[in-house]
C-alpha positions in Angstrom: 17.1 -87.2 26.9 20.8 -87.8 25.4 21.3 -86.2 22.2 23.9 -88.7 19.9 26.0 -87.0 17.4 24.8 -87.2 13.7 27.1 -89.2 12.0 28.9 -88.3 8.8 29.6 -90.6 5.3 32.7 -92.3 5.9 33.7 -91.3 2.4 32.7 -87.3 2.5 35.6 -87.5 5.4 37.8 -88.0 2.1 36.7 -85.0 0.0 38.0 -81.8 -0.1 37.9 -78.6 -2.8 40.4 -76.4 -1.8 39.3 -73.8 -4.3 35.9 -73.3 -1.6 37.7 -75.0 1.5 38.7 -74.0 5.0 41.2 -71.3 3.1 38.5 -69.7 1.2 36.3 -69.4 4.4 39.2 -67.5 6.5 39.3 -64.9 2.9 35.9 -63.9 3.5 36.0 -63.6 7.5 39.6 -61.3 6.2 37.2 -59.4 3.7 34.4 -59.4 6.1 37.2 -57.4 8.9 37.9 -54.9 5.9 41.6 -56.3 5.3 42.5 -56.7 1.8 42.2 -60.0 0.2 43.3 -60.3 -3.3 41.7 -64.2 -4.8 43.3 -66.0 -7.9 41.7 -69.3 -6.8 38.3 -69.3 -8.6 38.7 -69.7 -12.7 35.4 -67.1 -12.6 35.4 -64.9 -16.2 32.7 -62.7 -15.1 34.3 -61.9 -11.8 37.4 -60.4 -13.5 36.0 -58.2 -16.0 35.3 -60.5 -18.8 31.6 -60.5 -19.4 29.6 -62.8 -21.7 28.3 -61.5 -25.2 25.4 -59.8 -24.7 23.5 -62.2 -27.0 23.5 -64.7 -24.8 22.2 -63.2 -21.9 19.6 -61.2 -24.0 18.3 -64.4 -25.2 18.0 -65.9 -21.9 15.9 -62.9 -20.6 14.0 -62.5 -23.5 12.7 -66.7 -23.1 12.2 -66.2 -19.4 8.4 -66.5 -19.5 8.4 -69.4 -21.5 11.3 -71.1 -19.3 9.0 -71.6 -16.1 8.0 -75.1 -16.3 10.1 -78.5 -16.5 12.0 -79.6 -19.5 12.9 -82.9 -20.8 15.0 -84.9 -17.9 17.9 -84.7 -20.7 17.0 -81.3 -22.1 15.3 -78.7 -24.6 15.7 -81.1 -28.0 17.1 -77.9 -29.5 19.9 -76.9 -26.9 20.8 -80.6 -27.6 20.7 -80.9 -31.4 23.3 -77.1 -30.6 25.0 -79.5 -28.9 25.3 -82.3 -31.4 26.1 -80.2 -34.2 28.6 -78.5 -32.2 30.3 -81.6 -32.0 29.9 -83.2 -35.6 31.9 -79.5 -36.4 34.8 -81.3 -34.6 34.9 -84.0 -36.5 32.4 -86.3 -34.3 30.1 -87.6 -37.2 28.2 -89.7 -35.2 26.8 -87.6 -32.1 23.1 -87.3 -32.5 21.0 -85.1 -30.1 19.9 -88.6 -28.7 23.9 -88.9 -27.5 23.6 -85.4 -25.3 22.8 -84.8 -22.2 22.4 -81.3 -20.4 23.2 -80.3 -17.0 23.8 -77.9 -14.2 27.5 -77.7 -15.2 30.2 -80.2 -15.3 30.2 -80.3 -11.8 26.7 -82.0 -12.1 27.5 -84.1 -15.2 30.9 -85.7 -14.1 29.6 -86.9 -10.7 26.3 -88.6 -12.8 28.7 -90.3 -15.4 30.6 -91.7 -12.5 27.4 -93.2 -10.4 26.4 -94.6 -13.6 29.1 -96.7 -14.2 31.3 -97.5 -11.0 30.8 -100.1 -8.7 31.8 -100.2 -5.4 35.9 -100.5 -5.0 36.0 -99.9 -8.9 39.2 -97.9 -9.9 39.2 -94.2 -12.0 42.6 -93.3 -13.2 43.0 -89.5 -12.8 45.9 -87.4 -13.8 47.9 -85.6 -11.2 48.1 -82.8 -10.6 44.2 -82.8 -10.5 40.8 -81.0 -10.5 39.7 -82.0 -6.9 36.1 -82.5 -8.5 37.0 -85.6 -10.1 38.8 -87.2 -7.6 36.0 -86.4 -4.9 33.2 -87.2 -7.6 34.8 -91.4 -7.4 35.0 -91.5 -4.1 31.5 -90.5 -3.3 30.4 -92.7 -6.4 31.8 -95.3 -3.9 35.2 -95.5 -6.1 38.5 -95.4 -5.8 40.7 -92.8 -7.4 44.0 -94.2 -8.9 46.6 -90.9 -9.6 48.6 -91.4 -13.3 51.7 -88.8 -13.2 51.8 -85.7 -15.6 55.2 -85.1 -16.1 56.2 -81.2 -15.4 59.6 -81.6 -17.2 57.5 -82.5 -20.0 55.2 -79.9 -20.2 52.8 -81.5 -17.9 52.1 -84.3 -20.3 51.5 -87.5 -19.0 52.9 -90.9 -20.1 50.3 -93.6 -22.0 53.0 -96.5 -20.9 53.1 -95.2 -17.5 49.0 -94.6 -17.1 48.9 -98.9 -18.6 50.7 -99.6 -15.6 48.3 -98.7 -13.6 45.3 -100.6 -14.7 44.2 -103.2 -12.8 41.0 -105.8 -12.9 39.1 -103.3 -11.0 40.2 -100.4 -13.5 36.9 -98.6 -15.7 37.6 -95.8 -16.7 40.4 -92.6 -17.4 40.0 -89.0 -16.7 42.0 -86.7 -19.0 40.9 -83.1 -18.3 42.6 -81.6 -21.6 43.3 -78.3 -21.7 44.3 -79.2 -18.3 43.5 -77.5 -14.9 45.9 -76.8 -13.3 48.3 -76.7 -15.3 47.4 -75.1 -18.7 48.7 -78.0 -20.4 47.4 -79.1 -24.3 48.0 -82.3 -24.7 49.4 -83.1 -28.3 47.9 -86.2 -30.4 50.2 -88.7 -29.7 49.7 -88.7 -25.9 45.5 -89.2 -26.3 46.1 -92.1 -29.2 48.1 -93.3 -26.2 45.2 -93.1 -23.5 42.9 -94.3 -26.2 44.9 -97.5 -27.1 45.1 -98.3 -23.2 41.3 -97.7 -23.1 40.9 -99.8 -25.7 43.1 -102.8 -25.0 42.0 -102.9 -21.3 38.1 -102.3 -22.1 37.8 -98.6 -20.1 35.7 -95.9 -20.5 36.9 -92.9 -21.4 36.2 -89.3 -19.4 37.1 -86.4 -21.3 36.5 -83.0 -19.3 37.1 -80.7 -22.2 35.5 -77.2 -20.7 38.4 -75.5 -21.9 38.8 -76.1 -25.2 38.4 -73.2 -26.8 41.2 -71.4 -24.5 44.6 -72.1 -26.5 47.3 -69.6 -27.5 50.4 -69.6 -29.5 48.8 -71.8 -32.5 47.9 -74.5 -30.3 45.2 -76.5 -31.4 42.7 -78.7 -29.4 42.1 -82.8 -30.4 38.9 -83.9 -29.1 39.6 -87.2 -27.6 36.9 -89.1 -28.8 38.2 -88.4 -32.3 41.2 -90.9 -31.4 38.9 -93.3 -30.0 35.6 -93.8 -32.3 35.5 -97.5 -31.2 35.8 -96.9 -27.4 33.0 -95.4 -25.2 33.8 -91.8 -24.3 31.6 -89.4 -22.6 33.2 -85.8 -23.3 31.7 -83.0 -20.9 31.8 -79.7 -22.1 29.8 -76.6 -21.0 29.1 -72.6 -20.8 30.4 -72.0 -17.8 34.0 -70.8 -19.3 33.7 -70.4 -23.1 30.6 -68.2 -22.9 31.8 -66.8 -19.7 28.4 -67.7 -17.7 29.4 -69.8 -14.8 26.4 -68.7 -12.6 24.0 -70.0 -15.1 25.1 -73.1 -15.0 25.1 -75.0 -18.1 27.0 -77.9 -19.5 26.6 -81.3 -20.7 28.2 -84.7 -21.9 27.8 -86.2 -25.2 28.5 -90.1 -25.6 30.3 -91.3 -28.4 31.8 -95.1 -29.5 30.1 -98.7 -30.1 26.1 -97.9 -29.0 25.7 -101.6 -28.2 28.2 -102.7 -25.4 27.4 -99.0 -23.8 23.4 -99.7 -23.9 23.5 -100.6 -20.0 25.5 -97.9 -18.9 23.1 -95.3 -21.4 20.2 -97.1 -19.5 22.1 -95.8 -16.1 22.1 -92.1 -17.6 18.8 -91.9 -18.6 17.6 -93.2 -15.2 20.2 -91.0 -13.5 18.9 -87.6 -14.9 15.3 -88.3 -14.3 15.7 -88.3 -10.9 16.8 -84.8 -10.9 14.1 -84.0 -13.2 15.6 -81.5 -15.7 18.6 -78.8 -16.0 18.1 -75.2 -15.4 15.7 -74.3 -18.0 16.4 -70.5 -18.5 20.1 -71.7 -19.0 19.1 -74.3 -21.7 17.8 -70.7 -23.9 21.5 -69.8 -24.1 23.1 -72.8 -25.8 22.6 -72.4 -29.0 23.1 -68.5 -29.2 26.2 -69.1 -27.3 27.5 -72.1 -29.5 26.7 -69.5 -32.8 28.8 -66.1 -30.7 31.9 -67.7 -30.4 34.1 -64.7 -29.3 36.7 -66.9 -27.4 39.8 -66.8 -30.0 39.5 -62.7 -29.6 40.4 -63.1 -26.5 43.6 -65.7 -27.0 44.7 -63.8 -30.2 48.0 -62.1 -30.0 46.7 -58.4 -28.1 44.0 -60.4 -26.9 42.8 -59.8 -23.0 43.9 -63.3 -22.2 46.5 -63.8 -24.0 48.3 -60.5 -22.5 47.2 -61.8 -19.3 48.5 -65.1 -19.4 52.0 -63.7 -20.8 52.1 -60.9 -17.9 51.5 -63.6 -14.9 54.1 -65.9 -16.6 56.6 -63.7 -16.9 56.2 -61.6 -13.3 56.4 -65.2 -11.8 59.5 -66.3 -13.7 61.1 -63.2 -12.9 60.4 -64.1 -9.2 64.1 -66.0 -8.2 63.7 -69.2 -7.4 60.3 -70.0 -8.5 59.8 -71.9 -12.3 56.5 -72.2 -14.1 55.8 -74.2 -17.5 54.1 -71.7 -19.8 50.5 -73.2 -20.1 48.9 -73.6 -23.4 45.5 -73.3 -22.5 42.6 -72.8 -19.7 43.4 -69.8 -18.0 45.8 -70.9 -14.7 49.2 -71.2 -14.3 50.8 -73.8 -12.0 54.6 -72.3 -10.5 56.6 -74.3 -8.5 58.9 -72.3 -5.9 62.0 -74.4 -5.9 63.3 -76.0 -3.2 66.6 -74.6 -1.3 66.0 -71.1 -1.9 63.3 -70.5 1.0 62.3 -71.6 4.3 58.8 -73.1 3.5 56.7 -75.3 4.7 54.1 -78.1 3.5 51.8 -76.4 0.6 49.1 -76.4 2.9 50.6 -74.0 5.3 52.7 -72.2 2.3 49.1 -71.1 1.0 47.6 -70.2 4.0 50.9 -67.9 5.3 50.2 -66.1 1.8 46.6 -65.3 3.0 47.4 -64.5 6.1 50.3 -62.4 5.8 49.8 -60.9 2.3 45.9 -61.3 2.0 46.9 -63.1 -1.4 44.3 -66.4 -1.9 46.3 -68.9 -4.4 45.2 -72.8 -4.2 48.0 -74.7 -2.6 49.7 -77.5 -4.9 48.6 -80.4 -2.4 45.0 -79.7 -2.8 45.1 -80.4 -6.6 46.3 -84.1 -5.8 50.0 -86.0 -5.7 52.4 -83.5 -6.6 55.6 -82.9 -5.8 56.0 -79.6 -3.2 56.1 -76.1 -3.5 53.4 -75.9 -6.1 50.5 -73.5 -6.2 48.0 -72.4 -8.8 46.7 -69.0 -9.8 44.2 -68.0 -12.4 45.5 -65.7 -15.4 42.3 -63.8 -15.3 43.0 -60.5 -13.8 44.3 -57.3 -15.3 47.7 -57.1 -15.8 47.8 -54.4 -12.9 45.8 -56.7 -10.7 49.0 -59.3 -11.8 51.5 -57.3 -11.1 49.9 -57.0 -7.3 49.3 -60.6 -6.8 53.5 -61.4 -7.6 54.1 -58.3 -6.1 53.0 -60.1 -2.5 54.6 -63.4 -3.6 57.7 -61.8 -3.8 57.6 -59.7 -0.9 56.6 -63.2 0.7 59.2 -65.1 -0.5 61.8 -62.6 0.6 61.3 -62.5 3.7 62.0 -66.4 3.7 65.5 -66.4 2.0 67.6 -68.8 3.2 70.8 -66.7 3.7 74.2 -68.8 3.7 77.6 -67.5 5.3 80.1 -66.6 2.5 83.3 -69.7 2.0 86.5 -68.9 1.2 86.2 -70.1 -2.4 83.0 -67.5 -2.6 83.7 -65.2 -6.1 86.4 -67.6 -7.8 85.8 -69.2 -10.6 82.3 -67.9 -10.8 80.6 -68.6 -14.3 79.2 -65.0 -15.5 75.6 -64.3 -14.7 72.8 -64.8 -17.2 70.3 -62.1 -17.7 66.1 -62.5 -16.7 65.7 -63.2 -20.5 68.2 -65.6 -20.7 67.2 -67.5 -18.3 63.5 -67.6 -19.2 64.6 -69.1 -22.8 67.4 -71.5 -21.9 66.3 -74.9 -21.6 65.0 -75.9 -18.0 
């Protein structure tokens, strides 16, 4: 009897998540053979020594027994009222626990907002660079993913004008994930009354991924971007995962805010949405509104904070490394360096990141796999101790060294040569 081959989706053949991919499975064969692997690709607290306030996870065991059964499709009413208030504390009068929805993380939440709302061939703007969940979350929602540019030379900001340009009749919705991953960009007010206004004249929904906004440093403060845009439909996803430092419990949700009567259709979508997966995890749900209480986060970004010494040790290793720039990110926890071109013999990203696995067991996520940016990019998480740092740049440089494009000397070489400029100098001179 023949056997036929199984066929795949036609549009799984277009997703990829780098951060778990192909590279990630040749770390763990590495690890598996004893070599050592050092991994900044996973934005993981708990895996670097950062756990969660025991509160939380006391009050989690402590309702086990009465977390056995099903909850509400959208919830425990009181993790969502947590929720709600947790929002009208940020200026969002209007979100009710009727307007929140819980779920197994962001990564559940963002791909249900999308199938709610997208039609096949409909069109998601998305920043670039990008969190590869988004992108992959339209396609299989039978989208299509349109890229808007974030600017590095600006800080990673992107341009409102420039995002308006893009629209099209198929357009129906914008991402902004803000504080961003990868790049540890805040964007300031201006830029999300921008994305609100072209949300507004073009009749969009707006996506706010938000699970970092509690991670700034150096005075920055967060704007929820529904609070620009009270009269357009937002859905702002936040979670547990990073603020309370519980990934593997798996907790977020999205909270809908805007005019309730044009979006009574697409709330119609939701509600049908989440009872097919019946509830979220309900042991998880226990947390929330311990968690939202214990807020311990700004400790950690606080001048002598552990992530705030982090993030100032990576940024300053890598800037030290010739050759390679980085804009200093403002939030999240990852920094996004860019190895300038001329200096080095390297490849695509692609192959840049795996060469760095393979000959330096260091696991970084290659620039290309965060979306349309320009080469030579990669991103690593801030997490680690600053010894654990020190290693990781340690095996860049070593990396990069032994790809140093090496030029014969002219006959002009030495004259007229300006004076050279110390490491600190160059760091604070405009770039």
């Amino acid at each position: 009897m023949s056997r036929s081959r199984v066929r795949t989706s036609q549009k799984s053949s277009r997703v990829s998540y780098d951060m778990r991919g192909p590279l990630a499975a040749q770390a763990e064969r590495m690890r598996a053979a004893g070599e050592d692997v050092l991994a900044l690709n996973l934005g993981d607290p708990a895996a670097f020594g950062l756990p969660p306030a025991p509160e939380v996870v006391e009050v989690v065991r402590d309702h086990l027994g009465r977390s056995c059964g099903y909850s509400s499709a959208a919830g425990l009413p009181e993790a969502r009222d947590a929720v709600a208030r947790h929002y009208r504390d940020k200026g969002l009068d209007t979100v009710r626990s009727c307007d929140v929805y819980l779920g197994n993380g962001v990564s559940e939440l963002a791909p249900l907002s999308l199938h709610a709302l997208l039609n096949p061939r409909d069109q998601v703007l998305i920043p670039a660079p990008d969190y590869p969940m988004w992108t992959a979350s339209v396609v299989m929602a039978g989208g299509r993913p349109v890229h808007y540019l974030c600017d590095e030379a600006s800080d990673w900001c992107p341009d409102p004008d420039e995002i308006a340009r893009r629209v099209t009749d198929r357009t129906r919705a914008i991402v902004v994930i803000n504080p961003n991953n990868p790049t540890g960009a805040v964007w300031p007010r201006e830029v999300l009354e921008g994305i609100a206004d072209v949300a507004r004249r073009h009749g969009l929904v707006l996506l706010a991924d938000e699970i970092y906004a509690d991670f700034l440093y150096d005075g920055i403060r967060h704007i929820p971007l529904a609070t620009c845009a009270p009269d357009v439909p937002c859905v702002t996803l936040g979670g547990l995962s990073k603020r309370s430092r519980i990934p593997g419990y798996r907790m977020g949700w999205l909270a809908l805010t805007g005019p309730r009567g044009p979006a009574s259709d697409y709330v119609a979508a939701l509600d049908s949405l989440v009872s097919l997966r019946l509830c979220p995890n309900v042991p998880a749900q226990r947390a929330v509104e311990t968690a939202l209480r214990v807020n311990d986060t700004p400790a950690l970004t606080a001048p002598g904070g552990a992530l705030r010494v982090r993030r100032d040790h990576l940024w300053r290793l890598l800037t030290d490394i010739p050759g390679v720039r980085a804009v200093k990110p403002r939030g999240a926890f990852y920094v996004f360096p860019r190895i300038m071109p001329g200096k080095y013999r390297l490849g695509d990203d692609e192959s840049l990141a795996a060469d760095l696995l393979h000959e330096e067991g260091l696991f970084v996520v290659s620039g290309s796999g965060l979306g349309p940016v320009s080469p030579g990019h990669l991103r690593m998480v801030t997490l680690p101790a600053p010894d654990v740092l020190t290693d990781a740049t340690t095996r860049l440089a070593r990396f990069l060294d032994r790809r140093r494009i090496t030029r014969p000397p002219t006959a002009n070489q030495g004259r007229n040569r300006p004076p050279r400029r110390s490491c600190e100098e160059h760091r604070t001179s405009p770039r």
